[in-house]
N, C-alpha and C positions, 0 to 999 in steps of 0.2 A: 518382567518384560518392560522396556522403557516404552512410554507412550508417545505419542507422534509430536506431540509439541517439544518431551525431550531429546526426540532424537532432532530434530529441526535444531534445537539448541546448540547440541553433539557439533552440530558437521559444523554450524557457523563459528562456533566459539575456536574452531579448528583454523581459520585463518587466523586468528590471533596467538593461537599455541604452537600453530606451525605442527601438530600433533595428523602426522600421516594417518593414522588410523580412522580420522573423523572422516575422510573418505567411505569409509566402510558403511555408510549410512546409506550409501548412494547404490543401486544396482543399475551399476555401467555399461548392459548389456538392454536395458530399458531407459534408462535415462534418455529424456527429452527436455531438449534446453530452451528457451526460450528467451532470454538473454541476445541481441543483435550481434554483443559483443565477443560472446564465448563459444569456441568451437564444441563440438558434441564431447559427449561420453568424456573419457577416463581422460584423455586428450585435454579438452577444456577443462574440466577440474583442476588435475595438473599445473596447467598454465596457470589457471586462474589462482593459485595455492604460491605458486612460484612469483606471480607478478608482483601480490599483494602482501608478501614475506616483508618484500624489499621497502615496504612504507614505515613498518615498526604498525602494524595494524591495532586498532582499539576494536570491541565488539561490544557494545553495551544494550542491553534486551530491558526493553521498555515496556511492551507488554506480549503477548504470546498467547496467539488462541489455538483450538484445537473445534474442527467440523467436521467428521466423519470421515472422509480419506484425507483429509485435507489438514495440513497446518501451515497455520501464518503468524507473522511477527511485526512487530513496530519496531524500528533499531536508530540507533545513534551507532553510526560509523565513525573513523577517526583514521581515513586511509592518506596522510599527510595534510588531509582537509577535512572539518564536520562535516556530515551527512547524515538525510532524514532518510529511512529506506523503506519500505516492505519487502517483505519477502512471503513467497506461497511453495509452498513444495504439496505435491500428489504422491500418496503412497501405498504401494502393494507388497502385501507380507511383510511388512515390518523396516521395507527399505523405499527409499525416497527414487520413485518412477520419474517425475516430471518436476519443470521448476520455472519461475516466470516470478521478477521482480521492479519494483519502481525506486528510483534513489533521487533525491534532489539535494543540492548544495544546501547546508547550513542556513538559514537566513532568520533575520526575525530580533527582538521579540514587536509582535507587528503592533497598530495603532492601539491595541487594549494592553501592549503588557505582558502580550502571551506567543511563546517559543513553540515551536514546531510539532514538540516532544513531549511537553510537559501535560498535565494534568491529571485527570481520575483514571485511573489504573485498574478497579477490583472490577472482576468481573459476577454481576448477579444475573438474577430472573430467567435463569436459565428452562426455568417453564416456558419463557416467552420470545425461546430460539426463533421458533418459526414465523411469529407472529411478527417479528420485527425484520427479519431478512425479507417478508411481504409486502411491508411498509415502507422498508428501503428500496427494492426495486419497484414499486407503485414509484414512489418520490421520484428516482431517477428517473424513471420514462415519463410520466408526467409532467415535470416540472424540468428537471435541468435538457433532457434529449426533446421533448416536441414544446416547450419555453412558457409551459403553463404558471407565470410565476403568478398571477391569482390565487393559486392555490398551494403558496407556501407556506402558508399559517394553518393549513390544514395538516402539517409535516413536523411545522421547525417553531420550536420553541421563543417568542419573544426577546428572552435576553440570552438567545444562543454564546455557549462558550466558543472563540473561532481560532482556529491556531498556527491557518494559513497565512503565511507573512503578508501576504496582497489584502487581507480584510481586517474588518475592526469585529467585536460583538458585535450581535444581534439580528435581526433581521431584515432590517431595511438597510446594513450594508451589504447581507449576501444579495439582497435582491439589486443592490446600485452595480455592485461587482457582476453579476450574471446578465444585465441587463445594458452592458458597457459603458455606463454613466459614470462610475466612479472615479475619484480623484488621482486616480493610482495608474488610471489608462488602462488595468488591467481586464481583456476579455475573455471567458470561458464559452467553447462551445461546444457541445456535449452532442455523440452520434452515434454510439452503440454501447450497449450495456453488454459486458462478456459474463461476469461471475459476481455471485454476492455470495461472501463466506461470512457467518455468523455464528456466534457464540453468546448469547444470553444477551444482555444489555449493546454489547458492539458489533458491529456489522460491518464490512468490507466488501466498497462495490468498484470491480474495475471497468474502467470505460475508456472507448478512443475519441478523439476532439480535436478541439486545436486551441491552442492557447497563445491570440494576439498574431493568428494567421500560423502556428507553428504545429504541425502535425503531432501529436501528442497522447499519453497516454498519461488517462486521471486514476491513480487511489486513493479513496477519498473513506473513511474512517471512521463512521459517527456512532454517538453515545446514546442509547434511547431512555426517556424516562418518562412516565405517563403517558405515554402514547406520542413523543412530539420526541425530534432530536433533539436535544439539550444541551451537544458538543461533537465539534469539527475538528479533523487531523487529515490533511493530506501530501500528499507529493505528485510532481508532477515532472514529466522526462519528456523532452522530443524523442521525436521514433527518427531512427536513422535512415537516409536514403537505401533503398533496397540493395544498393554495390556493394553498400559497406558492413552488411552482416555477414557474419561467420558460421549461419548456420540457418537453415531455409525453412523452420519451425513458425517463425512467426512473429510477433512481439504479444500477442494477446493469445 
């Protein structure tokens, strides 16, 4: 029986194969989309298989967790343009119920040298699942949603790895960047914490904000080691005016 991370593999590798079957991952009669852009059910898939035919797609898997109903991914897209993506699917019996993703344009490599996508890969310490999706949702309410940055050195490692195009390493640019100082003009505002999926060492926490006044939803990706973050990966999407979704789920 394939496990939830390979079927999450299955259905996405399926827009690049154009292979009808990777649908079958999906049960269409549960599916919940959460995508602004893609109608429900077999409908949106569909479409969404058709639209994306037409680009000559790429699907490149970066890395690939697995959380109890839950699988997620880090991807490099190639849909006529790079793209940095996550993706999360919810599954029951073996088929993918729910689904809810962040995609942002290529960009990068930022002030340190480092690309969206790149870096540590292997996942360990899977003893220290919980211990670390605890310490990630601590950090986020703490620090990035009520702006305790006092207490980021209790979180994030000194010479943090950072691989958001808007920062350099370390810590005193996440904290110039959070704190709207930075060279780059860029601000993050952080307002609800929805889900933190974790896997051993990595953690994924989705949040809504706004980024530079733009209503926004943050996946933000971190690497744990010794107790402190040690590396950053995220994306970041505006959330569309409520007219313009195709499906009344949600974006979070």
């Amino acid at each position: 029986m394939e496990t939830k991370r390979e079927l999450l593999q299955r259905f996405l590798k399926g827009l690049e194969t154009g292979d009808a079957m990777a649908a079958a991952v999906v049960n269409e009669e549960k599916y919940i989309q959460h995508n602004p852009q893609t109608h429900e059910g077999s409908e949106g898939i569909a479409d969404l298989f058709a639209r994306l035919s037409k680009t000559s797609p790429k699907v490149t898997f970066k890395r690939v967790f697995e959380d109890g109903d839950f699988a997620f991914a880090h991807i490099e897209y190639d849909f006529s343009s790079l793209r940095a993506a996550f993706e999360v699917f919810r599954f029951e019996d073996g088929k993918a119920v729910e689904h809810w993703d962040n995609i942002q344009p290529l960009r990068g490599p930022n002030l340190s040298g480092r690309g969206m996508l790149d870096g540590h890969t292997e996942v360990t310490d899977l003893e220290k699942t919980e211990e670390n999706r605890a310490a990630s949702s601590m950090f986020v309410t703490d620090v990035l949603i009520k702006r305790r940055f006092d207490r980021l050195a209790d979180f994030v490692a000194e010479d943090l790895k950072q691989h958001n195009p808007d920062m350099a390493d370390g810590i005193v640019a996440l904290k110039n960047v959070l704190e709207g100082t930075s060279e780059s003009g860029a601000k993050f505002v952080y307002k609800h914490l929805y889900r933190v999926l974790a896997e051993g060492n990595f953690v994924l926490c989705v949040c809504e904000g706004e980024r530079i006044g733009v209503h926004s939803s943050f996946y933000d990706l971190y690497r744990w080691d010794a107790d402190r973050i040690v590396e950053h990966w995220s994306t970041i999407e505006a959330v569309p005016p409520r007219e313009e979704w195709k499906n009344d789920n949600g974006r979070f």
